[in-house]
C-alpha positions in Angstrom: -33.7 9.4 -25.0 -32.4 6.9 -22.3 -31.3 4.7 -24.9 -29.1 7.2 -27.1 -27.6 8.5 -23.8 -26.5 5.5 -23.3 -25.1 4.5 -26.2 -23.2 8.1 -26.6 -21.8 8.5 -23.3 -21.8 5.2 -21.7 -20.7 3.3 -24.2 -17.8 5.5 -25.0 -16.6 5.6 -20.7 -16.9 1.6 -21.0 -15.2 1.3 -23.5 -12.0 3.6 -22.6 -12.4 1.4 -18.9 -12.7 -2.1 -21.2 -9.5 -1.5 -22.4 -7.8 0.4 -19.5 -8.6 -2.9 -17.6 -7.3 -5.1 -20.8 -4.1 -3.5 -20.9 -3.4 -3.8 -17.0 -4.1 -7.9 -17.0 -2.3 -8.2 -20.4 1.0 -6.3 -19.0 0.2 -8.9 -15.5 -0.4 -11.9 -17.8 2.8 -11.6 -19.9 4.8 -11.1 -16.8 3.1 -14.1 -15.2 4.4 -16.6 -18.5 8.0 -14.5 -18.5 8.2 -15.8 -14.9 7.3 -19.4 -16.1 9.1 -19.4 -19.1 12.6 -20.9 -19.3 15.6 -18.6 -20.3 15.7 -19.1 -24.4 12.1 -18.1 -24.3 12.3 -15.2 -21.5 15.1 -13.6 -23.4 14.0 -13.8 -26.9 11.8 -10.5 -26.3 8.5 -9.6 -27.2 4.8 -10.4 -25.7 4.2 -14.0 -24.1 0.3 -14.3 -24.5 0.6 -18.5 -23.1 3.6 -20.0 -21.9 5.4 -21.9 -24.5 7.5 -24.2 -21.9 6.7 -24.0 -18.3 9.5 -24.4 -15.7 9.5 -23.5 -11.5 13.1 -22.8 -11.4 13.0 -19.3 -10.9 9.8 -19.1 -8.7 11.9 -22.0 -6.6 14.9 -19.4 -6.9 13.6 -16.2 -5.4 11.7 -18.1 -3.1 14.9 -19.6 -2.4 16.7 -16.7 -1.6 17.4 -15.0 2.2 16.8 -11.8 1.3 13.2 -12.5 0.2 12.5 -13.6 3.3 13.9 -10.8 5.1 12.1 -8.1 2.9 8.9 -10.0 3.3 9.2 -9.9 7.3 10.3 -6.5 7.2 7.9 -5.5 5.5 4.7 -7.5 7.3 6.3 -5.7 10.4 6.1 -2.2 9.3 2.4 -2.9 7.3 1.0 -4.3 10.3 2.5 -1.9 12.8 2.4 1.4 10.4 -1.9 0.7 9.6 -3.0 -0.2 12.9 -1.4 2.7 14.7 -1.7 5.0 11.9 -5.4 4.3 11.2 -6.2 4.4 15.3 -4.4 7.9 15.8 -5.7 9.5 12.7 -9.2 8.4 13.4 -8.8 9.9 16.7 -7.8 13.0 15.7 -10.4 13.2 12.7 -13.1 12.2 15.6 -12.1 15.3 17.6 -12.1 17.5 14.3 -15.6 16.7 13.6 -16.8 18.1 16.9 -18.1 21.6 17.0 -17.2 21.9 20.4 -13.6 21.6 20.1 -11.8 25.0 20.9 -11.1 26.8 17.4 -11.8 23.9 15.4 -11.8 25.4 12.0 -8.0 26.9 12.8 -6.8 23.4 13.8 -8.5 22.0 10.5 -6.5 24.4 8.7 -3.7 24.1 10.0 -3.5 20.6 8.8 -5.0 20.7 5.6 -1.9 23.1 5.3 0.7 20.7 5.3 -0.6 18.8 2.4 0.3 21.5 0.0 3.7 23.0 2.0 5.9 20.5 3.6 9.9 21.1 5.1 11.3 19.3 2.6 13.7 16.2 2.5 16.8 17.6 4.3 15.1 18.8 6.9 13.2 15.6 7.4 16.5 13.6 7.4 18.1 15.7 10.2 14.8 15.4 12.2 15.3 11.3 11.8 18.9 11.8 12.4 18.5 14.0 15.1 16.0 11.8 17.2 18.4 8.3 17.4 16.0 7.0 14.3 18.0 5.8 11.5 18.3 2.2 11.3 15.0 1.7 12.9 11.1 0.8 11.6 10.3 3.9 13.5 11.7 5.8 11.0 9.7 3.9 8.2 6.0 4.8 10.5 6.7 8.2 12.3 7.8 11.0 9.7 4.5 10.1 7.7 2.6 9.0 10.7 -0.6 11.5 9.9 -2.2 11.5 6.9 -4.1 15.1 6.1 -5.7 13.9 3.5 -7.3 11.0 5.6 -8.0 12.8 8.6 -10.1 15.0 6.5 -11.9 12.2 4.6 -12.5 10.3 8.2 -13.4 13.9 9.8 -16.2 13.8 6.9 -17.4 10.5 7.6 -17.5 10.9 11.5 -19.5 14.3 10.8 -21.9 11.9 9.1 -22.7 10.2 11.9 -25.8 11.1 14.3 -25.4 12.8 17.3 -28.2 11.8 19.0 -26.3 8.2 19.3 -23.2 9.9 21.3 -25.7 11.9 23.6 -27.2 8.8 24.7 -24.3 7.1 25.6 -23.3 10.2 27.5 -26.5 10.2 29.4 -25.3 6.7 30.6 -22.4 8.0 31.4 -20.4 6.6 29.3 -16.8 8.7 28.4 -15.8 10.1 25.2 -12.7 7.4 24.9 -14.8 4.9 25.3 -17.8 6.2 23.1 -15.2 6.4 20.6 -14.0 3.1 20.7 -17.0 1.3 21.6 -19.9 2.9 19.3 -17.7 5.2 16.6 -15.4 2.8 15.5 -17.7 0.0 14.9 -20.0 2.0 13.1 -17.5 3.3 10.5 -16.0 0.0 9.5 -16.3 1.2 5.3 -14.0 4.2 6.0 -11.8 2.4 8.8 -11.5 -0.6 6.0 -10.6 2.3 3.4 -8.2 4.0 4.8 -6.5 0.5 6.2 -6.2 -0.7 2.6 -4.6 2.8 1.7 -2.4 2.7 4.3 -1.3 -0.8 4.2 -0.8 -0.5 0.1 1.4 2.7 0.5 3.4 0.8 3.2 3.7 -2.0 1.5 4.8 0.1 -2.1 7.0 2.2 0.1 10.7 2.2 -1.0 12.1 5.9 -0.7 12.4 6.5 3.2 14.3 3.1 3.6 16.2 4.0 1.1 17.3 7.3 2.4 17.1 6.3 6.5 17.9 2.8 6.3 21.5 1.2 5.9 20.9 -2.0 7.1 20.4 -4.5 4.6 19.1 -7.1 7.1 15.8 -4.0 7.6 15.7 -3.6 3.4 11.8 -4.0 3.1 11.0 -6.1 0.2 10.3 -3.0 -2.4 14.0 -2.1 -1.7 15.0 -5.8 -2.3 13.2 -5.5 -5.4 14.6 -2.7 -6.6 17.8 -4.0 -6.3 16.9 -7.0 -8.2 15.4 -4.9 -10.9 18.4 -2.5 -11.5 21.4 -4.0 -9.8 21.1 -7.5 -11.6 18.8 -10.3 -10.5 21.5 -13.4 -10.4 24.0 -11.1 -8.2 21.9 -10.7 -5.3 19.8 -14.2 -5.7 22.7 -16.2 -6.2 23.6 -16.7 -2.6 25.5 -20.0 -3.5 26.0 -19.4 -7.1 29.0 -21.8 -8.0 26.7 -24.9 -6.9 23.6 -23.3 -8.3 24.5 -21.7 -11.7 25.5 -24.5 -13.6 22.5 -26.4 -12.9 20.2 -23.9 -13.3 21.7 -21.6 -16.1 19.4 -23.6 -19.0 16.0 -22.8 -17.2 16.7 -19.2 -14.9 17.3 -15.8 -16.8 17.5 -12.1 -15.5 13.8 -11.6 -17.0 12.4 -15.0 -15.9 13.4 -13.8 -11.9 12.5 -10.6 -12.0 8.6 -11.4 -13.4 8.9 -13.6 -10.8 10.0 -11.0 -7.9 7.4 -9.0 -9.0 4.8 -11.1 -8.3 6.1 -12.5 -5.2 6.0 -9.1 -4.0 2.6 -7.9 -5.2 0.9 -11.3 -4.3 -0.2 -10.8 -0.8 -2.2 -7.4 -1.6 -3.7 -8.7 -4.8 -5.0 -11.1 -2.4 -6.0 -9.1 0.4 -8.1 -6.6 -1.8 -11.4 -8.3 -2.2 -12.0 -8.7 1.0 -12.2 -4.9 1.7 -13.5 -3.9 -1.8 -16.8 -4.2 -0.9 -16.0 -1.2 1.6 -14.5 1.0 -0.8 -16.7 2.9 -2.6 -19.1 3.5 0.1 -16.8 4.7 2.4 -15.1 7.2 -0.2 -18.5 8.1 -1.1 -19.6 9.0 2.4 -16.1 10.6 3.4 -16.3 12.9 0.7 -20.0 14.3 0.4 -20.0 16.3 3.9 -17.9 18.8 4.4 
């Protein structure tokens, strides 16, 4: 029985996640040999499954290039700033959710689980930025979107988990409720702290549309925005910062195609590589977030 269950249903959901994973690292493998392939080959088209002629040029171009740089600092600042304060604040407020002595705590719940199906809307949100002095500024890439609902709840979950019988003790030492929370809560919930971190940092990193809409500065363009320049403005008119000495030397090896591939994984680099190291986290703190209600 064990046997044909397996073979049925397990062997079909493998295989569906087989190829679901095949065709991710395929479509990251071709643009890994576009980005190392020299312009006749980049522009011909098609699927590169191995690299044909390997050249640097237009790694050593976007690298290269000022406004790399700048969308890569910009970006670092509002990832690091946007998760640590984010994650601190929304833990704190999911911490005082999961108490049942907080006055009225199931209106209060409610009353934010409501905002992740009604919201005011874009213009609204603009004139509130606009209004405060905030355009222009990385507190206008942190604060609109400062609380997650969605991860309060899961963190409220996860905090509910938790035994009481550890907090009572530390009162009877007299120990406060900041510093309980700081000192014994946070510690102990490192899988969901390390969860919602990596969701928070991956949406701040991915983010593109609120710079887009409060930011006019191109010396604060986070790196998705540079990017998406790249991508649809034209990759040589915006990496070419000295393109009368550069282009001649460099128009047999760099292409539009090559430099893009290679944006893309300048820019995605730096979470690929951060993953594993809070993967092992993951599942057991969605797991445990999610089960108590």
């Amino acid at each position: 029985m064990i046997a044909k269950r397996f073979s049925a249903g397990k062997a079909v959901i493998y295989f569906l996640l087989v190829l679901l994973s095949a065709s991710i690292v395929l479509a990251f493998w071709h643009l890994l040999n576009l980005s190392l392939s020299p312009s006749h080959i980049a522009t011909k088209g098609g699927l590169l499954l191995y690299p044909r002629e390997m050249t640097l040029d237009n790694y050593a171009r976007v690298i290269g290039n000022r406004y790399i740089w700048l969308g890569y600092k910009n970006t670092l600042i509002r990832t690091a700033i946007g998760t640590v304060t984010q994650l601190f604040f929304t833990a704190m407020g999911a911490y005082v959710l999961s108490k049942r002595f907080f006055p009225h705590r199931t209106f209060w719940t409610f009353f934010i689980v409501f905002t992740m199906f009604f919201s005011g809307g874009l213009i609204p949100s603009y004139l509130v930025v606009k209004n405060l002095g905030l355009l222009d500024t990385y507190a206008s890439m942190i604060l609109p979107g400062f609380i997650s609902a969605y991860n309060m709840v899961i963190m409220r979950n996860y905090f509910q988990s938790l035994p009481e019988e550890i907090e009572e003790s530390c009162l009877i030492d007299g120990a406060g409720r900041f510093r309980i929370f700081t000192q014994i809560i946070l510690p102990l919930s490192k899988p969901i702290l390390a969860t919602v971190a990596l969701w928070l940092a991956v949406g701040h990193w991915n983010s593109w549309f609120d710079v887009l809409i409060y930011i006019s500065d191109d010396t604060k363009f986070t790196l998705q925005i540079v990017l998406r320049r790249i991508i649809i403005t034209g990759s040589k008119e915006i990496l070419d910062t000295s393109a009368a000495a550069n282009a001649a030397a460099n128009e047999a090896t760099v292409s539009s195609e090559g430099l893009k591939a290679a944006c893309i994984f300048v820019t995605t680099l730096p979470i690929l590589c951060g993953y594993p190291f809070v993967q092992k986290f993951f599942v057991k703190g969605i797991m445990i977030g999610s089960l108590k209600g």
